[in-house]
Every structure is written in structure tokens, then in C-alpha cells.
MARRO-188925 format. One line per 8 residues: their letters; for each residue x, y, z of C-alpha. Coordinates in Angstrom, 3 decimals. Layout:
<sites>
a = X,Y,Z; ...
</sites>
This chain:
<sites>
xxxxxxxx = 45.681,77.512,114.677; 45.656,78.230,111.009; 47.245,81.340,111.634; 49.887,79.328,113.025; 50.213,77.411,110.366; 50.224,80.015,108.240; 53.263,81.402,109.911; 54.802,78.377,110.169
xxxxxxxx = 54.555,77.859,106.631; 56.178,81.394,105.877; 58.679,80.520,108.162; 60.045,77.413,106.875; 59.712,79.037,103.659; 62.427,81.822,104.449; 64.282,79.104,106.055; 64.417,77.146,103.331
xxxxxxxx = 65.253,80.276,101.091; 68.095,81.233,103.189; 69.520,77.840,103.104; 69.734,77.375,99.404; 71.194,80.892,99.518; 73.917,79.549,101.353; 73.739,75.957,100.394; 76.700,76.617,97.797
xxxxxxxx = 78.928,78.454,99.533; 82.528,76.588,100.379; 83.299,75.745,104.127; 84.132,78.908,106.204; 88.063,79.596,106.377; 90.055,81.946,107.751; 91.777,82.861,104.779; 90.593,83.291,100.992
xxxxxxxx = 93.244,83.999,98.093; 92.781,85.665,94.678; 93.807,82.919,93.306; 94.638,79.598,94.277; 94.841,78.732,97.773; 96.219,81.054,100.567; 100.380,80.023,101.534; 99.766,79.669,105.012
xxxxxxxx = 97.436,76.801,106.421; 94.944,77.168,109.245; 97.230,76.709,111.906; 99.494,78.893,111.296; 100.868,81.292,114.185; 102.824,84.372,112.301; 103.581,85.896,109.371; 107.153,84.284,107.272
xxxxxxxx = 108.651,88.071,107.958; 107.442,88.350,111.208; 109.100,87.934,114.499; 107.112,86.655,117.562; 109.860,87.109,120.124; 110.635,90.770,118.643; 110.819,93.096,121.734; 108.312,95.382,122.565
xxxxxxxx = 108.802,98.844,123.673; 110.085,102.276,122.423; 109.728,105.268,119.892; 109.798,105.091,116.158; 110.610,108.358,114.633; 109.199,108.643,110.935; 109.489,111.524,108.828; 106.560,112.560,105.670
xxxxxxxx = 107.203,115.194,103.021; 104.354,117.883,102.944; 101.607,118.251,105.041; 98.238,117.341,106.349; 94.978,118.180,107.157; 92.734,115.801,108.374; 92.512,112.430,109.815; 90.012,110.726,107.754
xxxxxxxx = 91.518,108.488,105.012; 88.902,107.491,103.225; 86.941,110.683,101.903; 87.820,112.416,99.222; 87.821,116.414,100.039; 90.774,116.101,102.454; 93.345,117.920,100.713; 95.966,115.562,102.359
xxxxxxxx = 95.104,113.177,104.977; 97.999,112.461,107.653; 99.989,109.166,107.058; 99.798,106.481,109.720; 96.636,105.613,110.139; 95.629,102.891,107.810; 96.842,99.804,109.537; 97.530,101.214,112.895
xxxxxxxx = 94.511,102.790,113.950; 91.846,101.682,111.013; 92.211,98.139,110.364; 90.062,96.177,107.536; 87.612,93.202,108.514; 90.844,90.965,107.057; 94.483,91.331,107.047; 95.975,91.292,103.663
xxxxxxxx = 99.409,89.270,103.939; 102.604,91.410,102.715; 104.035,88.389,100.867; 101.642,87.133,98.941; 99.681,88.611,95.764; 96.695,88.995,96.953; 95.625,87.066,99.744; 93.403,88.129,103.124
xxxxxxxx = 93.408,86.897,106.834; 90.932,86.604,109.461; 91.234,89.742,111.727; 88.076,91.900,112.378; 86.168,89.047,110.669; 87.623,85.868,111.748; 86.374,83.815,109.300; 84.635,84.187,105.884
xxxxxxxx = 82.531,81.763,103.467; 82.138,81.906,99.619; 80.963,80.291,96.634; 82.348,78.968,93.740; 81.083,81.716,91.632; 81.812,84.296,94.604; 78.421,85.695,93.698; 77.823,85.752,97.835
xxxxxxxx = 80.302,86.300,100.301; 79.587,86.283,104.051; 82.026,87.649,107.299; 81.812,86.109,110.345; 82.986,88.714,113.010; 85.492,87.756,116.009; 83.444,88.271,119.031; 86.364,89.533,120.728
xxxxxxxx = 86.567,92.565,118.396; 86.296,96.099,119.836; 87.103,99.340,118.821; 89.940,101.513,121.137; 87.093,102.906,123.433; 86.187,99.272,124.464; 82.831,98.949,122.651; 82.064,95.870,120.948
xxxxxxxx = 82.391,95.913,116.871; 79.233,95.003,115.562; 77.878,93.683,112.266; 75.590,96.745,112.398; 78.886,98.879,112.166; 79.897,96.938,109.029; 76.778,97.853,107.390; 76.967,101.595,108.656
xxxxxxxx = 80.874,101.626,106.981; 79.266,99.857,103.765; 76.117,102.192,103.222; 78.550,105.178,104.456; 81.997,104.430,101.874; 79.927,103.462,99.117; 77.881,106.521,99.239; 80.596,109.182,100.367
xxxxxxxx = 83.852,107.432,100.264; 86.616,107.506,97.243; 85.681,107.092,93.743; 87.405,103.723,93.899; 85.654,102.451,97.135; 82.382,103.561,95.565; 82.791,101.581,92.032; 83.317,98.807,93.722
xxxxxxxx = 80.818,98.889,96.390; 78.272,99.894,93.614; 78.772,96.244,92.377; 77.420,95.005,95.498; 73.538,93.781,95.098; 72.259,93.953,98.759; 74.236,93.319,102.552; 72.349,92.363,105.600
xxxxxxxx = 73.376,91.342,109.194; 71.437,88.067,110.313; 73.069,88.435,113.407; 75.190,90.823,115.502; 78.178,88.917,114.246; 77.508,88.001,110.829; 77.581,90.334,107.334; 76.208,88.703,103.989
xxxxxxxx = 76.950,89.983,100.346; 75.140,89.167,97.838; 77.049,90.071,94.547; 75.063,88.601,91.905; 75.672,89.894,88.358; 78.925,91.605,89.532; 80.916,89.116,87.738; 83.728,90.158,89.810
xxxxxxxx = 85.942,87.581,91.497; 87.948,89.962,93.663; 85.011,91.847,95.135; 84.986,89.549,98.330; 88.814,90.485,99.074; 87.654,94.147,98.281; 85.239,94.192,100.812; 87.672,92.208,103.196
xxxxxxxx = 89.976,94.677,102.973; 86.845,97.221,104.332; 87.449,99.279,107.607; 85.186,99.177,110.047; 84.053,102.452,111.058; 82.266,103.236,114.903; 78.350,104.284,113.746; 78.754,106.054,117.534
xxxxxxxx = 81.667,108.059,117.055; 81.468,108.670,112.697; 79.426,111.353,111.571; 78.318,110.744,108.296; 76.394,113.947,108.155; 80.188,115.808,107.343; 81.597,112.522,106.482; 83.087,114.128,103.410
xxxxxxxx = 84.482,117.038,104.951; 88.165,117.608,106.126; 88.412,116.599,110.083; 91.217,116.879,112.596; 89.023,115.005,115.070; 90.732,112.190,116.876; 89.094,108.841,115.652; 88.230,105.809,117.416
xxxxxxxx = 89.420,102.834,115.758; 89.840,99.111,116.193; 93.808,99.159,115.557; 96.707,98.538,117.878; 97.623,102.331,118.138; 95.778,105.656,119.187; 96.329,109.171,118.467; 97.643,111.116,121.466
xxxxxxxx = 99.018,113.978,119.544; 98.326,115.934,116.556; 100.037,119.343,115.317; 98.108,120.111,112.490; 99.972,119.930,109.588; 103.171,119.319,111.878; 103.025,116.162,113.950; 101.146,112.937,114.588
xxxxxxxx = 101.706,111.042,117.371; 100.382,106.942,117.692; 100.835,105.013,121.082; 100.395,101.052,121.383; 97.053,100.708,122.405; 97.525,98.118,125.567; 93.568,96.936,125.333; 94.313,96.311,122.004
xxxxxxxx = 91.979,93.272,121.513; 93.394,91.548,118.333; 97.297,91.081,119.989; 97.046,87.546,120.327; 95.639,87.159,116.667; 98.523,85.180,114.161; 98.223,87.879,111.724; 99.393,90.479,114.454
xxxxxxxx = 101.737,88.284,115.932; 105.505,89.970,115.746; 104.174,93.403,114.602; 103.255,96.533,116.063; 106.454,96.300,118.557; 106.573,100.077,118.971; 105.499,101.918,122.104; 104.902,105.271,120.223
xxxxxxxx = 104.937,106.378,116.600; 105.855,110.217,116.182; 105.542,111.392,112.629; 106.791,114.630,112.141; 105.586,116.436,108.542; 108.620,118.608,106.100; 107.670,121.202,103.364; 111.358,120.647,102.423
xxxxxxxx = 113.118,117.694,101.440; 116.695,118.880,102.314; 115.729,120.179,106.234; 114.227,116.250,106.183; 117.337,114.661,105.457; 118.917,117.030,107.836; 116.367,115.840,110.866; 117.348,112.240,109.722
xxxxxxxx = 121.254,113.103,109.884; 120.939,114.390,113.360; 119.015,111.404,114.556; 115.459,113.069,114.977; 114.293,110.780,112.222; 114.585,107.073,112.544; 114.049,105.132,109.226; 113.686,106.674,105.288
xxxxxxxx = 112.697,105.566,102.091; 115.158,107.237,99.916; 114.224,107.727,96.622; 116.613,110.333,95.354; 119.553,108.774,93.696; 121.602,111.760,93.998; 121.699,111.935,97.586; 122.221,108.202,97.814
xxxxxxxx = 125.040,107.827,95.738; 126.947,110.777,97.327; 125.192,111.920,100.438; 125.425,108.619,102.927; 128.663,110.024,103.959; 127.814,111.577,107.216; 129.187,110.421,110.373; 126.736,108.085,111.904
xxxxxxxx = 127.164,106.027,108.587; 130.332,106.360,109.016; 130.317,105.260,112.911; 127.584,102.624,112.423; 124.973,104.140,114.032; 122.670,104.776,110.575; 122.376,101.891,108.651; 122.107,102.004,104.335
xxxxxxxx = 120.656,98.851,102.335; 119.457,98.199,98.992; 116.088,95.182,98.981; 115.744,93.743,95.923; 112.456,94.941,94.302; 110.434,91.497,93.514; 107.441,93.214,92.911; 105.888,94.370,89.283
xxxxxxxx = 107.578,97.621,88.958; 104.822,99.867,87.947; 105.155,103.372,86.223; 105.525,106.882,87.359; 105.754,110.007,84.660; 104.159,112.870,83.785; 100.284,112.341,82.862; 98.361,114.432,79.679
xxxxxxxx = 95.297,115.780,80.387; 93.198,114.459,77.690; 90.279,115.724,79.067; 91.931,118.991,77.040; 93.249,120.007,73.606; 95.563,119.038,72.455; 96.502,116.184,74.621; 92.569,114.301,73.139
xxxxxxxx = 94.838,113.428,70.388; 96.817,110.184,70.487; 99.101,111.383,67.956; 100.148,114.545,69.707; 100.709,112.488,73.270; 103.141,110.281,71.669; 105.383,112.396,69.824; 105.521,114.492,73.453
xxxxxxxx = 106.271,111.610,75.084; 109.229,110.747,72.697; 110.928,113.706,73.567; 111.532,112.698,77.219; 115.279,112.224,76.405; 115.720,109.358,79.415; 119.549,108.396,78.638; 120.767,111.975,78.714
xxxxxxxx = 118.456,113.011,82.249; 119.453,109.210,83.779; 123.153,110.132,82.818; 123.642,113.247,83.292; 120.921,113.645,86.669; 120.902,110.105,88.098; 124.581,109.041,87.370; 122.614,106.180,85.198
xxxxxxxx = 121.456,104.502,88.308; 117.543,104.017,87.033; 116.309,101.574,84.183; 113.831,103.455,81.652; 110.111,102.250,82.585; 108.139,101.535,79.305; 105.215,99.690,80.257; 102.617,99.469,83.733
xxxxxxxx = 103.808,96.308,85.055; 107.397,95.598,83.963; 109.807,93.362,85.292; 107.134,90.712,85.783; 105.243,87.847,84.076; 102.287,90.486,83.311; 104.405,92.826,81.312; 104.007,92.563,77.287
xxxxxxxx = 107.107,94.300,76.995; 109.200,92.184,74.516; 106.529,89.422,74.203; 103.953,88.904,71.301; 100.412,88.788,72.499; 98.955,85.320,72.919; 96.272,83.598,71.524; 94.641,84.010,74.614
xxxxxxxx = 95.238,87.952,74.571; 94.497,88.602,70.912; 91.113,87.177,71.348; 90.006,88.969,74.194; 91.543,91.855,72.508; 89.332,91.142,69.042; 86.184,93.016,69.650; 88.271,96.154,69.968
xxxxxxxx = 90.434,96.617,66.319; 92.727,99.380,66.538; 92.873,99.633,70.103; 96.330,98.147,70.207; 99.011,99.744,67.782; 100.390,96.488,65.801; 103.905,96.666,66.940; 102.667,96.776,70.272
xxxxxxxx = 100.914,93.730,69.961; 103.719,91.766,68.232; 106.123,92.728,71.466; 108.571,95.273,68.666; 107.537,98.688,70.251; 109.906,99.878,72.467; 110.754,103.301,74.227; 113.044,105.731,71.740
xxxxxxxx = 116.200,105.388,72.818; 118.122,108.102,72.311; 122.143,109.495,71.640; 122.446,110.760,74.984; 123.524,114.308,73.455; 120.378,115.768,74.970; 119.714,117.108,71.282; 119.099,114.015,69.537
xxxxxxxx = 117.824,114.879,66.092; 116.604,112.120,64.906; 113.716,111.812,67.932; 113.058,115.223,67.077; 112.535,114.881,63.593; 110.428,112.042,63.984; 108.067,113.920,66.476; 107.836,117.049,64.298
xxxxxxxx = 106.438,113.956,61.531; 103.877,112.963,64.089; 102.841,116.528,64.971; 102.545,117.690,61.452; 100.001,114.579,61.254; 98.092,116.283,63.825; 97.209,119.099,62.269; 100.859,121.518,63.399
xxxxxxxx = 103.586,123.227,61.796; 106.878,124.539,62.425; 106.678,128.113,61.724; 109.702,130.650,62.873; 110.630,128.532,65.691; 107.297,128.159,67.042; 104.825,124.704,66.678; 101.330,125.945,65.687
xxxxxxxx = 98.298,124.103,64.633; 96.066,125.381,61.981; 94.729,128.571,63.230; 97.938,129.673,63.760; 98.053,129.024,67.572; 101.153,127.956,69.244; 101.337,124.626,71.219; 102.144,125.705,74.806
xxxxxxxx = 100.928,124.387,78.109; 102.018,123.779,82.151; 103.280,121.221,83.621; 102.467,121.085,87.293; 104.776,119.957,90.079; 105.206,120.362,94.058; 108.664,119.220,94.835; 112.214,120.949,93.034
xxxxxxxx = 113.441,117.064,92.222; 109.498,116.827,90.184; 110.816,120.536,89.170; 114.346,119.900,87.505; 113.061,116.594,85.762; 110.464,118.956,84.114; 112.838,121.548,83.667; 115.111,119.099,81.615
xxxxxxxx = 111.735,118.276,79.731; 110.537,121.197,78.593; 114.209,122.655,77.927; 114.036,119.744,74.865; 110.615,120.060,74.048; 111.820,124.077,73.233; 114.063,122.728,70.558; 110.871,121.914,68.597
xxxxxxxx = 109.049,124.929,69.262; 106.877,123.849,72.000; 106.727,125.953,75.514; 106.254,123.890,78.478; 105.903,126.337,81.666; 107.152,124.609,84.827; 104.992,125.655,87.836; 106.034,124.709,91.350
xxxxxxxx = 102.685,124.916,94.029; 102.714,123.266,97.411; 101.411,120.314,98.643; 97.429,121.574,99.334; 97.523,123.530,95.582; 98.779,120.758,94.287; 96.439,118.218,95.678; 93.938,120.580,95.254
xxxxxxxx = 94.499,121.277,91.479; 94.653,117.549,90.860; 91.419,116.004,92.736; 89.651,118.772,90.234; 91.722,118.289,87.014; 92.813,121.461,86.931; 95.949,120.491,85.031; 97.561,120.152,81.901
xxxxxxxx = 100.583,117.730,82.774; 101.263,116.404,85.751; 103.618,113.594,87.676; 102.107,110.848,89.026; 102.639,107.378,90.455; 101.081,104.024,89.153; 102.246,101.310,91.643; 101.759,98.154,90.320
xxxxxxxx = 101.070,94.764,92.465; 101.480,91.006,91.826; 97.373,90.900,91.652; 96.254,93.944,89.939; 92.321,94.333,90.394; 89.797,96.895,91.067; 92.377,99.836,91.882; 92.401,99.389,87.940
xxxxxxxx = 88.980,101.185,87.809; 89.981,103.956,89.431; 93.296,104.879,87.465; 91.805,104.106,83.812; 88.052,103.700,83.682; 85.435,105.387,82.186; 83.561,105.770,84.999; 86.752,107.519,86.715
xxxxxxxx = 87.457,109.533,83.907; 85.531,112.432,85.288; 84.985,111.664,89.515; 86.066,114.494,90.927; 88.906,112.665,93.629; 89.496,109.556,91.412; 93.361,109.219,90.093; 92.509,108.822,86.115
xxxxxxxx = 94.564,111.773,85.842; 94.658,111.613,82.396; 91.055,111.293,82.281; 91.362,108.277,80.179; 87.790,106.452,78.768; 88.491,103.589,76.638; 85.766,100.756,76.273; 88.441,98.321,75.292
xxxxxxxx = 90.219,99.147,78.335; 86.954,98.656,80.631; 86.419,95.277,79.073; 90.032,94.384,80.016; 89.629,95.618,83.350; 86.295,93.544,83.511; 87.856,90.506,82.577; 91.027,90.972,85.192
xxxxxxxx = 88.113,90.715,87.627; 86.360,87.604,86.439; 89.586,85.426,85.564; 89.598,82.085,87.281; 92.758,80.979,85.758; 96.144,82.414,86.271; 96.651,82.046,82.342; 93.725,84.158,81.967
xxxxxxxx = 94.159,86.733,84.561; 97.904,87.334,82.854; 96.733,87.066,79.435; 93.712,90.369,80.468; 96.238,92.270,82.493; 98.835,91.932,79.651; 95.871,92.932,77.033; 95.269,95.981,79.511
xxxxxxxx = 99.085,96.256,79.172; 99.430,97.105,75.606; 96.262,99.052,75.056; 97.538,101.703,77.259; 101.276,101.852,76.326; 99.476,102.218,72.473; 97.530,105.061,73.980; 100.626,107.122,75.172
xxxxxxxx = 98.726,108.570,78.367; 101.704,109.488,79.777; 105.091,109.925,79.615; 107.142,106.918,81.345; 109.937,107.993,83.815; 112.359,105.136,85.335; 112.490,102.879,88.079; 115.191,101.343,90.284
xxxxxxxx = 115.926,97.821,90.673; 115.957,98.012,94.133; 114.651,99.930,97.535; 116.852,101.738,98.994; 116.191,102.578,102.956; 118.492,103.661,106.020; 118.022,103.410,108.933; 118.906,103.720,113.219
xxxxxxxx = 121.042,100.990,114.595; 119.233,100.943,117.439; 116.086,99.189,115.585; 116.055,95.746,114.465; 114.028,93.947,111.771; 113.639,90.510,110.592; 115.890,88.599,108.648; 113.226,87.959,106.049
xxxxxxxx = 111.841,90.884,103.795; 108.009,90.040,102.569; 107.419,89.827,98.416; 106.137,93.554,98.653; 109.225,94.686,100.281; 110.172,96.219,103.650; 107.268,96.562,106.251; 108.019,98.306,109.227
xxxxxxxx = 105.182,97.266,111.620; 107.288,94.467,111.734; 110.620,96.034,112.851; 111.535,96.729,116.630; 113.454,98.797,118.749; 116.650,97.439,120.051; 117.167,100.159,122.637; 114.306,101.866,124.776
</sites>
């Protein structure tokens, strides 16, 4: 009996410790936003750019540039894992909605619950939710995914999971968080956004190593087909459990997906002219201004249109290695960078088609382009002197702007000024530092478009004495050379969202700076920039959120990490008149799980 009692003591006791665990958390929804609440309300039966009655049926023909060799997406020694997959046969515990900042939907977890603080976070899982081969998804296979990404999975995934304090399963439907201290109010929607991995069919013995085998997901497609390197084929799973969901409601309208892989750009555009491609991007301004002429655009049966781009507009240019001399020096970076000569390469290469990019997140309320830092900024902002160059901070630094001669001699003087600063010299037509050794390094690139903008770089960084090698690899070098640093410039992509977050981490951190797989290609380690990042993550205002990323802003355009390319105002896509998409195209442009084929 008083063994009994003892138990029953202990058991009341971890009762009443579990409840005041959860005794703050909110009410469980089906949705949970950033910030704010989410758009749609709990009744809602489809997505705004969605189309419920969209036929179903079909082939979609897609078309990637390179190549691939494995089909796991979330490791980090695939050299180049095949596009496709996220989405249609991984899906995350919630759906993140494409018109929104940042805001997630029940999916694999139908529901989740939170607290004010989200220092706890808990997923209820849909009952109904099974992975392709029928079996049931389990909490026990969130947990496996968990323990298995944050140990083995991208740089990124495992910053962020690193954060968490301790998950359990109470039940076979149920995951808790705890993520006390984290101090990080978008770590619930980064572990909503989670896959869910099968424990029976993952093995996380060679978890990290490249993998053609077929996976078993939870999505609404399957591989049938894969041509390593080639070919990827998806069909529409018809067991597909989540079909009747809202958030799936209108998409995934295709029968089959084939994605065929190019090593050239010109024999893609080709396959796309003679109708063995279905729908492009098309991100060469060249081709678009002057190559759309072909007969089916002619005829009607390819269709060209320009989306306005409502999104943050992000930066891509060529990134210094500053995990190297001489690119450790700030000085050095920016008088580089000032020889980019944009107006002659957009005039004379793009038929002035692009606007110059000069910041990470322009075009958008959390760009400090033009705008003097707030109070709000300059005191977060204050422990950090000299991290943020003073014209920066008053909103007067801009880009050079240059003649458009393609010899502009006053840019040039200035950056001989800078350099000189740093310790070089002009000496019979060569830039050497002190010892007497020229400045000369290689700047890396896998595609001839990545090749002729270097080209027209390095030709003006000649006319100040500095040698800039162009080297083009292919796609597995070049991935390759870049998971390992093995660079000393290189082109890269920074896409920027309405809700920038934890991906922050990974491009600019510290802790990323030297992660073998991380994308801080220009090895960047800044404490002020950590502390921005930091407070990005723990803003509960909008004012404050825009008032960190806008700090984060102008302590990296003062750092010159890299050299800022352009961007266009819009996205350009063509497409087959035989498939049909919705009237409405979501805030983060055109999604094509949405679209449908007209004819089968």
C-alpha cells in the first residue's frame, strides 16, 4: 500500500510537471505565422493562387542545367542533389504558404501549440499521415529525422537544431520541443518546415554519403525513373494520403514530372524550342530580348510573360574569399568591388535591361539603401563602433556609378587610393604589395554567361595592374571546390525573402564561416553581424524585426564581401500553351505545383 502511494505520489508529481510545462502554451491551431497572425482562417479550403477545379492528368516536362548525383537533399557531401524532390516527394511536418512571409500550415502535423515566449513548441501529427509505401508516419520518425539532420544534415539544419534543448514523443502522434534559452522566435516554423524521414527505409549509418537510392517519402509523387545524372522521373502518387488536405488542394495536378538534366545552356533552349521542354525560368536577358522569335511564339503555342517581382530582391555577385590574403582586408575588397563597371556590362551585355543591386534586400521596406538608420537601428548597432562605415549608416553610400566608357578613370584612380592604403603599389604596370608580390588571383565559374561577366571583370581590373584568371570547371568541380572553399572568387546567389531568419546563419555567421557545406562563401565572422542575426530571431515587433535586418543590412554592404551584380524587376518565364495556371500569382512569384495541363 505505501508503495502505492509512493507511486502515486510520483505520478501525480510528473503529471503535475507536465502540465505546467504546457500550462502556457496558446490553444492548438493549424497555422502559426512569424509574425502576426496567419492570412487565412481555420476554415479555409485552398490556397488564394490555387485552383480546386484545376484538371488533373498529364506530363510536365522541366528542364535543369548541370547534373546530379544523388537523391538525398538534405546532406551535405552530395555534389549535386537532383531537383524535384523537396515538395513532391519530401514534404515538411507544415506547409509553408507561397504568399505570405513566413507563415506554416498543418500538413504532416495537423496542428501545433506554442507559447508566448515560443520557448516550447509541440506537433500534433495527422493520423492519416503515411509515407508512399503505406506505413503510418510516426512521432518516433520525427525524432529519428531530428536526432538524424541535426547530427548529419546541412550546416544550416544543424545550427538551428543545435538550439533545440530536448524533443520527446508522449505519444505516437505527438512531438514536444523544448527550446528554452534559444531565444529564437522562428525556431518553431524551422522545425515545421522539418521533413519527415522513414527510420525503416533511411540509413543513417551512410546518411552523409551520396545515394541514387529511390526514397520513400510522404509526398504526392514517387520516383519511377532515374538516369543518373540524365533524367528524373515523378508520378502522382494515387494513395497519396494528404489530397484532401486545404493546403494541397489545387496543386500537384500533374500525372508525371520528367526532368531531364543539360551540361549546356544553348542545347536546353533548343529542347525547349522543339517542345521537349515544357516551362523555363529564363534568366538570360540576351536570349529574351532577341531569341523569343521562334515559331511556336510566333504560332501561339509557347507562351512569354514577365511577373512582377514583389519579393525583396536579394543579391547575387562574385564572393571574396576572406578566409585568404588579400581578400582579409576590407580595404582591398572594396576598391575590387568598385571596379565592377555595371553601366558599361548592363549596356553593352544586357541591352540595360537589369537595375544595379547594391544592398541584400533591396526593393523592400528592409533595405537601408537611401534611408538613415533609425533610432531603433543605431542602438542595436551601438555595442559594435566601426562596424558600420558612417555614410552607410546615414543612407549616402551608394554603388560607384560609372561613365559607361568601360575605362572610367576616375573609379580607377580612386581604387588605386584604396589599394595603396593597403599596403600596394603600382609598379611597371603591375599592383604589388610590399614584398614586391603582384596581386593576382582566380575567379571560379561553371557556366560561359558566369564566364563573360568575369571576363568583362577582370579585362578592367587589368587596367590597374591586377590579373584575374577566369577558370571555367563543371558543375561537380565546381560544387566540389565550393563546399571546401577551395576558391578565391566566386559567383553566388543570396535570395532574399519577406521574413529573413535562420538561413541568415548559414550565409554570414561565425559559426558557418568554416563548416565545410555551409554557403558563407566568403567565410565571413563578424560578432556584430551574429548579434544582428540574433536579434532578427528574437524580434516580436515588426518595427524591430526591420530595424535588425536593416542593421544586418548595412554592416555587410560596409564590409564589401562581395561584389553586387544586378537584378531584374521582373520574372521572366515561357511556357506550353497546352498548360494552364491560375489567374493569381502568390507574393513569392510563380509556383508551378499549382499549374495544370490543358491537354493530356
Amino acid at each position: 500500500m505505501i508503495g502505492f502511494a509512493i507511486r502515486l505520489g510520483l505520478w501525480v508529481t510528473l503529471f503535475a510537471a507536465a502540465f505546467a510545462a504546457r500550462a502556457d502554451l496558446g490553444p492548438e491551431a493549424g497555422a502559426i505565422a512569424m509574425h502576426g497572425e496567419p492570412a487565412l482562417n481555420a476554415g479555409f479550403t485552398h490556397f488564394p493562387y490555387a485552383s480546386p477545379d484545376a484538371p488533373k492528368g498529364g506530363q510536365l516536362k522541366l528542364a535543369y542545367l548541370g547534373a546530379f548525383d544523388s537523391l538525398n537533399p538534405y546532406n551535405v557531401k552530395a555534389l549535386s542533389t537532383a531537383q524535384g524532390l523537396i515538395g513532391n516527394v519530401y514534404q515538411p511536418l507544415m506547409m509553408r504558404s507561397a504568399d505570405e512571409p513566413f507563415t506554416m500550415y498543418g500538413l504532416v502535423a495537423a496542428s501545433i501549440e506554442t507559447d508566448d515566449a515560443r520557448n516550447h513548441v509541440v506537433f500534433h501529427l495527422n493520423p492519416k499521415a503515411h509515407f508512399s509505401d503505406g506505413t503510418p508516419i510516426t512521432a518516433a520518425d520525427v525524432l529519428f529525422t531530428f536526432s538524424l539532420l541535426k547530427a548529419k544534415g546541412r550546416p544550416q539544419t544543424r545550427a538551428a537544431y543545435a538550439l533545440v534543448k530536448s524533443a520527446d514523443a508522449p505519444d505516437a502522434h505527438t512531438v514536444r520541443f523544448d527550446l528554452t534559452g534559444a531565444n529564437d522566435r522562428e525556431l518553431p516554423l524551422t522545425l515545421a518546415l522539418m521533413p519527415v524521414l522513414s527510420r525503416a527505409h533511411t540509413d543513417a549509418a551512410h546518411f552523409e554519403d551520396q545515394t541514387l537510392q529511390i526514397p520513400v517519402g510522404s509526398g504526392p509523387y514517387r520516383i519511377v525513373e532515374v538516369v543518373p545524372g540524365e533524367r528524373l522521373v515523378l508520378e502522382r502518387d494515387p494513395n497519396y494520403w494528404g489530397r484532401d488536405l486545404p493546403v494541397a488542394s489545387g496543386l500537384y495536378n500533374f500525372d508525371t514530372i520528367r526532368i531531364d538534366y543539360f551540361r549546356d545552356p544553348t542545347a536546353m533552349f533548343e529542347a525547349f524550342k522543339a517542345g521537349l521542354i515544357d516551362f523555363r525560368i529564363e534568366d538570360n536577358v540576351r536570349r529574351w530580348s532577341s531569341e523569343y522569335d521562334f515559331p511556336a511564339v510566333k504560332n501561339g503555342r509557347v507562351v512569354k510573360a514577365a511577373i512582377p517581382d514583389r519579393l525583396p530582391k536579394g543579391v547575387s555577385g562574385f564572393a571574396f574569399n576572406t578566409r585568404r590574403a588579400p581578400f582579409s582586408d576590407p580595404r582591398v575588397r572594396e576598391a575590387l568591388a568598385s571596379m565592377f563597371d555595371f553601366e558599361w556590362i548592363n549596356a553593352n551585355l544586357f541591352a540595360g535591361a537589369f537595375r544595379r543591386s547594391e544592398g541584400f534586400f533591396d526593393g523592400s521596406e528592409l533595405s537601408s539603401i537611401g534611408r538613415p538608420a533609425s533610432e531603433r537601428e543605431r542602438r542595436l548597432l551601438a555595442p559594435f563602433p566601426g562596424a558600420v562605415r558612417q555614410d552607410v549608416m546615414e543612407g549616402e553610400w551608394r554603388a560607384p556609378v560609372s561613365d559607361g566608357s568601360g575605362r572610367d578613370r576616375e573609379i580607377a584612380r580612386r581604387a588605386l587610393d584604396e589599394l595603396e592604403s593597403a599596403g600596394f603599389a603600382l609598379k611597371d604596370g603591375r599592383l604589388v604589395d610590399r614584398e614586391n608580390k603582384a596581386l593576382a588571383f582566380e575567379i571560379l565559374v561553371k557556366t560561359r554567361d558566369e564566364e563573360r561577366l568575369a571576363l568583362a571583370y577582370a579585362r578592367n581590373l587589368a587596367r590597374i595592374g591586377i590579373t584575374a584568371d577566369v577558370r571555367l570547371v563543371d558543375e561537380v568541380q565546381f560544387q566540389r571546390r565550393r563546399t571546401r572553399f577551395e576558391f578565391d572568387v566566386i559567383p553566388g546567389t543570396w535570395t532574399a525573402s519577406p521574413s529573413p531568419g535562420n538561413e541568415q546563419r548559414g550565409r554570414w555567421s561565425c559559426a558557418s564561416a568554416h563548416a565545410e557545406g555551409a554557403y558563407n562563401l566568403a567565410g565571413v565572422c563578424s560578432p556584430a553581424i551574429d548579434a544582428m542575426i540574433a536579434k532578427i530571431l528574437a524580434a516580436r515587433s515588426s518595427e524591430d524585426f526591420v530595424a535588425a535586418v536593416r542593421a544586418l543590412d548595412r554592416i555587410l554592404i560596409s564590409g564589401f564581401y562581395i561584389v553586387p551584380f544586378y537584378y531584374a524587376p521582373e520574372q521572366w518565364i515561357a511556357y506550353s500553351s497546352k498548360l494552364g495556371r491560375p489567374d493569381y500569382t502568390p507574393f513569392f512569384g510563380v509556383d508551378i505545383s499549382a499549374w495544370w495541363r490543358r491537354e493530356k
